[in-house]
C-alpha positions in Angstrom: 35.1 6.0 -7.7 33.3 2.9 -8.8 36.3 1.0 -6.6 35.3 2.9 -4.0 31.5 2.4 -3.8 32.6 -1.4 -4.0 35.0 -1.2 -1.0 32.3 0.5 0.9 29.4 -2.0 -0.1 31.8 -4.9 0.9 32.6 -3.2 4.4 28.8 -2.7 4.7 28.2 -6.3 4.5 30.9 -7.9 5.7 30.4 -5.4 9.6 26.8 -4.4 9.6 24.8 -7.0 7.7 26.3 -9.8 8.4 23.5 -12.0 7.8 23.1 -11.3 3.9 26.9 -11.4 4.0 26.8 -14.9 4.7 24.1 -15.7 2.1 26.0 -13.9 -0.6 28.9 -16.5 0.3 26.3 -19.3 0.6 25.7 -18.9 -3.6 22.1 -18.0 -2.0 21.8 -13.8 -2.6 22.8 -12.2 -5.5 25.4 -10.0 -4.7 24.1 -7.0 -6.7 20.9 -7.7 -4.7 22.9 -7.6 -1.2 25.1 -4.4 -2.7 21.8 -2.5 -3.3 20.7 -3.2 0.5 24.2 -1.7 1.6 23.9 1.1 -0.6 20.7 1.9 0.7 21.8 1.7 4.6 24.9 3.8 3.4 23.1 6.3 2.0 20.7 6.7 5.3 23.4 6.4 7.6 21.7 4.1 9.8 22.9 3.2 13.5 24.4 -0.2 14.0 21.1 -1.5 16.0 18.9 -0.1 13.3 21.3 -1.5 10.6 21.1 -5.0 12.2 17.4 -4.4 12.6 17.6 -4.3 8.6 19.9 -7.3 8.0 18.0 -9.4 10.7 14.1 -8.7 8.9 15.7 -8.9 4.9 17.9 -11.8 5.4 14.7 -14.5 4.9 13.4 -12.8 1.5 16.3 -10.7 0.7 16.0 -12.6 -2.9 13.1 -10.9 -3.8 12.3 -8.2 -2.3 11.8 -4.8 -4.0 13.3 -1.5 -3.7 10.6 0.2 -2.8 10.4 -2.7 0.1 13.8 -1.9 0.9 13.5 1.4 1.5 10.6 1.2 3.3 12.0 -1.2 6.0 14.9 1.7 6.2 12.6 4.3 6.9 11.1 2.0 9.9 14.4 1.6 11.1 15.0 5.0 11.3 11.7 5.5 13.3 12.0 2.6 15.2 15.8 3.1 16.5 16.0 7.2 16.1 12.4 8.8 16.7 14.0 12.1 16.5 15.5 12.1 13.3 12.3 10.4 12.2 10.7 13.7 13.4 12.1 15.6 11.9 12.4 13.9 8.6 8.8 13.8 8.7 9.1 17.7 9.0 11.0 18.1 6.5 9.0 15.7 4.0 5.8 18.1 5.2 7.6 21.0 4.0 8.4 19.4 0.4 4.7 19.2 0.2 3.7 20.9 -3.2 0.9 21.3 -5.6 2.7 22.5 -9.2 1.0 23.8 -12.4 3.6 24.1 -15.0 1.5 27.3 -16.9 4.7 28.2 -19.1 4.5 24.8 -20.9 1.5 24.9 -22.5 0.9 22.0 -25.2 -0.5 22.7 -28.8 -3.5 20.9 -28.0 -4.4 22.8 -24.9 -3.5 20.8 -22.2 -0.7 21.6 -19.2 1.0 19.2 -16.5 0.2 19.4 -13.1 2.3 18.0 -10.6 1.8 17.1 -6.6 3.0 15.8 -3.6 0.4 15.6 -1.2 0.1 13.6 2.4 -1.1 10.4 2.2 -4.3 11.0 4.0 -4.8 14.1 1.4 -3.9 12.4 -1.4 -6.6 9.1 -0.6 -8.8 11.6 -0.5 -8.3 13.3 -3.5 -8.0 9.8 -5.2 -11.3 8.9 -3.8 -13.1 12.3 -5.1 -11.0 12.5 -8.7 -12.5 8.8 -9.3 -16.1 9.6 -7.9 -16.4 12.9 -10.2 -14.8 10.5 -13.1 -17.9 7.6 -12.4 -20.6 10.9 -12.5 -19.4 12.0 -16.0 -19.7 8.8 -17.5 -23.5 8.6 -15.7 -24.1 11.6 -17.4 -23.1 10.1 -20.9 -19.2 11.7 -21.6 -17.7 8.5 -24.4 -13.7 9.7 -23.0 -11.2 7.4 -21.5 -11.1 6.8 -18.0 -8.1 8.9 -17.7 -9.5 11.8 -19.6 -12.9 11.9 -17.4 -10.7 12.2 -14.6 -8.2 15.0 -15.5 -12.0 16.5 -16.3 -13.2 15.8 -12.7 -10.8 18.0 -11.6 -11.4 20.9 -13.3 -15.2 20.5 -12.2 -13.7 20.1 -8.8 -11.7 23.5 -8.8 -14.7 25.2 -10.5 -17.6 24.1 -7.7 -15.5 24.5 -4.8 -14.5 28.7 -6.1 -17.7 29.1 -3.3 -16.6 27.2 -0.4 -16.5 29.4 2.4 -12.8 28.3 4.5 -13.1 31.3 6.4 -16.1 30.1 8.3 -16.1 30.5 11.7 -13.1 32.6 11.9 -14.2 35.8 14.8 -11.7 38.9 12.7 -9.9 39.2 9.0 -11.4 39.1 5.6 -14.2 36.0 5.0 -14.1 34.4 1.9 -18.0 34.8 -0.3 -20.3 32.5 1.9 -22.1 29.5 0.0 -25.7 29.2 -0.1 -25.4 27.0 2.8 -23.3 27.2 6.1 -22.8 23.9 6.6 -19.7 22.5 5.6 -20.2 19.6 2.7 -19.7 16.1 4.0 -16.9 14.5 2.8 -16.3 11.1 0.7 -15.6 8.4 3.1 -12.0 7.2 2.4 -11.1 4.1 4.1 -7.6 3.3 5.4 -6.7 0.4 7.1 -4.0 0.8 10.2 -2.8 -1.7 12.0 -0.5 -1.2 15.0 0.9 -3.1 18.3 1.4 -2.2 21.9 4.7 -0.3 22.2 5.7 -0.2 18.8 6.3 3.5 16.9 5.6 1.9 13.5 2.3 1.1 12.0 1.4 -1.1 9.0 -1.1 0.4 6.2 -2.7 -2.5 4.5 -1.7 -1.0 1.2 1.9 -1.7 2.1 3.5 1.2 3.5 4.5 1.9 6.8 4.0 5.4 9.0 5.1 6.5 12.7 2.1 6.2 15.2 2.3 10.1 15.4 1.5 10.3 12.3 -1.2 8.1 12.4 -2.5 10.6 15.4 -1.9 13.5 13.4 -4.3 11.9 10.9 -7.0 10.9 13.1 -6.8 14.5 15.1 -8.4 16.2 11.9 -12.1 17.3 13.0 -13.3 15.2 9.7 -11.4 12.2 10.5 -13.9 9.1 11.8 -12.2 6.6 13.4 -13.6 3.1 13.4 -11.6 0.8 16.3 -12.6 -2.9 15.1 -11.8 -6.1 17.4 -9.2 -8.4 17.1 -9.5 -11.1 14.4 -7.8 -14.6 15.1 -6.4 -15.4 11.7 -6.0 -19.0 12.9 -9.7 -19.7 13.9 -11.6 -21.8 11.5 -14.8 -19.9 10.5 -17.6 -21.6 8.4 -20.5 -20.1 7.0 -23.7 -21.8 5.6 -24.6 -20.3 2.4 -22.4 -19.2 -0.6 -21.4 -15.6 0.3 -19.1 -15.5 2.7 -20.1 -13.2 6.4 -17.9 -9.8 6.8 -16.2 -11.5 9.3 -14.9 -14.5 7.1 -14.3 -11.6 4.8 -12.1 -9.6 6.9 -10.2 -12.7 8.1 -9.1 -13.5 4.9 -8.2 -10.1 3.8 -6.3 -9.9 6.8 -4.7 -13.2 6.5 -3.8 -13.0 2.5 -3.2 -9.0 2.4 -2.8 -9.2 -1.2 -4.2 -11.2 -4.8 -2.7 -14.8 -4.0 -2.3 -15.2 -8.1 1.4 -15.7 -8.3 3.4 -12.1 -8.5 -0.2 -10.1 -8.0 -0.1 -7.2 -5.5 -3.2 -5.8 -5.6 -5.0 -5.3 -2.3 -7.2 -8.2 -1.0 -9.9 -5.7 0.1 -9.8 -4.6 -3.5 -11.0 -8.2 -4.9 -12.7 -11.0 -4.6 -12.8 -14.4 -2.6 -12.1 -17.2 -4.4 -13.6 -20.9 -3.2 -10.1 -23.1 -4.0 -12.2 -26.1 -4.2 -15.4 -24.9 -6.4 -19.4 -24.0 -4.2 -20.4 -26.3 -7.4 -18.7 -29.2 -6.4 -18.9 -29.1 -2.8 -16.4 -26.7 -1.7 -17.4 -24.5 1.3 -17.5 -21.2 2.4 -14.7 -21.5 5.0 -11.8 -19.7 5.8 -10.0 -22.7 4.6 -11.6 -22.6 1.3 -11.5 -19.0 0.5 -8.6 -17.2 -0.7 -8.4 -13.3 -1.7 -8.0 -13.1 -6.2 -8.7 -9.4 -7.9 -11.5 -9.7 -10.3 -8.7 -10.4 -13.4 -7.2 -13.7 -11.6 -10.4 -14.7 -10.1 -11.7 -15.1 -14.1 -8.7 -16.8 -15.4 -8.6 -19.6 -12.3 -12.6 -20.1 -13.0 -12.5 -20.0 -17.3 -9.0 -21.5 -17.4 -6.9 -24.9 -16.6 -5.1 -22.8 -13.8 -5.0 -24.7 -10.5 -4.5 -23.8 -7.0 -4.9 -25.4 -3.4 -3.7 -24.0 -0.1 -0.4 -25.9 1.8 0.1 -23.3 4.5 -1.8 -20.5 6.7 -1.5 -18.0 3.5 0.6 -20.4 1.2 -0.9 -21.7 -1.8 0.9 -23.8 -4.7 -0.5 -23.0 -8.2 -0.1 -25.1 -11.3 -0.3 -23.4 -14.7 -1.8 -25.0 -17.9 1.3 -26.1 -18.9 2.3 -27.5 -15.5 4.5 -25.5 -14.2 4.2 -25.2 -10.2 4.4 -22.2 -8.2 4.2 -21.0 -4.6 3.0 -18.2 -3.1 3.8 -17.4 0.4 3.6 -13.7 2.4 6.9 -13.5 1.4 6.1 -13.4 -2.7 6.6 -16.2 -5.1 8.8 -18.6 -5.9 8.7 -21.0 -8.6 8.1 -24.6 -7.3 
């Protein structure tokens, strides 16, 4: 069997990803990395244009990209090159939608697992809510964990919404116990960030992930959905502001342009952080798009309090020196050591 899976990985390669093929003879892939790739397109029984559609976009950073990455770009394939299977995969994945409380495995201390699958949009949202009634316990003076005051928050949720009224509005049929009030609550605002090109089925979510355009519809079709449209940024224009904060445009830009923490290996979202004068506000550095560069709070602290160094050699390329010297560079693609 193992020969087998060998044989068929090879065959993969060699016919329908020609391009890592080569590499893996070039000394320059792996070949376990390039043998996970054709297991991958195996297993999703991909079409030979969406197959080369894979080889063609991994083949520059096949080296290090993830699984996760992988089968992402896989799942774009599949949308991009078979919309109807796409369809009705997304069916499907709807239908293995779940919320599961595990009541026969009750632990000594009292506490059960519960287990979910939600839609993205739902599960934001729920996120969002879960943290908010997580920050209100600890206003209201509750010492636990963060991870205990949110496991709490949702049992508060599940006991204040027992009144909501979901049959409001409905004309015949039983109506759930009407609340106090008939308006429906307003929810939390969750924020997600969509970006998406003339003609093109697949849409990129700022946290990584990709979805089909109809499901982006599907999303903003919901009567509580707000959409917010926003202009065109030019990554590429140089924008200075006077003063030491940056403007929300500068902002955007370079959230836009970095995506992610610029700290070598760090993947956390740029929106999520902070922006980071290279060249210190202290010593003359200004606020400029190129003099700012996305950090999270953690890496942001160790480049002010430590000897790590950084300075920007591309559009969203920056080469970092550790206290010990050692160089590394990180691109859009991830990092590589220098």
């Amino acid at each position: 069997m193992s020969a087998k899976h060998l044989i068929g990985q090879a065959i993969e390669l060699r016919h329908r990803l020609p391009r890592l093929w080569r590499l893996v003879h070039a000394g320059n892939l792996p070949a376990w990395r390039a043998r996970r790739v054709a297991e991958t397109t195996i297993h999703a029984d991909l079409s030979r244009e969406a197959a080369s559609y894979v080889d063609a976009q991994l083949a520059p950073f096949a080296h290090r990209t993830s699984t996760s990455a992988v089968d992402r770009l896989v799942d774009a394939a599949i949308a991009r090159f078979d919309p109807e299977r796409a369809a009705a995969e997304a069916r499907l994945a709807a239908d293995r939608r779940h919320v599961t409380i595990e009541e026969e495995q009750v632990s000594f201390a009292g506490t059960i697992r519960v287990t979910a699958e939600l839609d993205l949009a739902d599960a934001l949202d729920f996120g969002a809510a879960v943290t908010h009634g997580a920050d209100v316990l600890k206003s209201l003076g509750s010492e636990e964990s963060l991870d205990a005051r949110r496991a709490s928050a949702v049992g508060e949720m599940a006991r204040s919404q027992l009144s909501l009224d979901l049959s409001a509005g409905l004309e015949t049929g039983a109506r759930a116990p009407s609340s106090t009030s008939d308006a429906a609550p307003a929810a939390r605002q969750v924020v997600l960030h969509v970006h998406m090109r003339d003609d093109d089925p697949i849409a990129r979510l700022e946290r990584g992930n990709l979805a089909t355009v109809d499901q982006i519809q599907q999303w903003c079709g919901q009567s509580s959905t707000e959409v917010v449209v926003k202009p065109v940024i030019d990554l590429n224009e140089h924008i200075v502001c006077e003063g030491y904060q940056p403007s929300a445009r500068l902002r955007e830009q370079v959230s836009l342009r970095d995506q992610t923490c610029v700290f070598p290996w760090c993947t956390r979202p740029a929106r999520a952080g902070d922006l980071d004068h290279i060249t210190p506000w202290e010593s003359g550095g200004p606020t400029s798009t190129a003099n700012l560069a996305a950090l999270c709070r953690r890496h942001h602290r160790l480049k002010t309090h430590s000897a790590w160094r950084y300075k920007r050699t591309g559009p969203a390329t920056y080469t970092w020196t550790s206290p010990h010297g050692h160089i590394f560079v990180r691109g859009p693609a991830g990092t590589d050591p220098g």
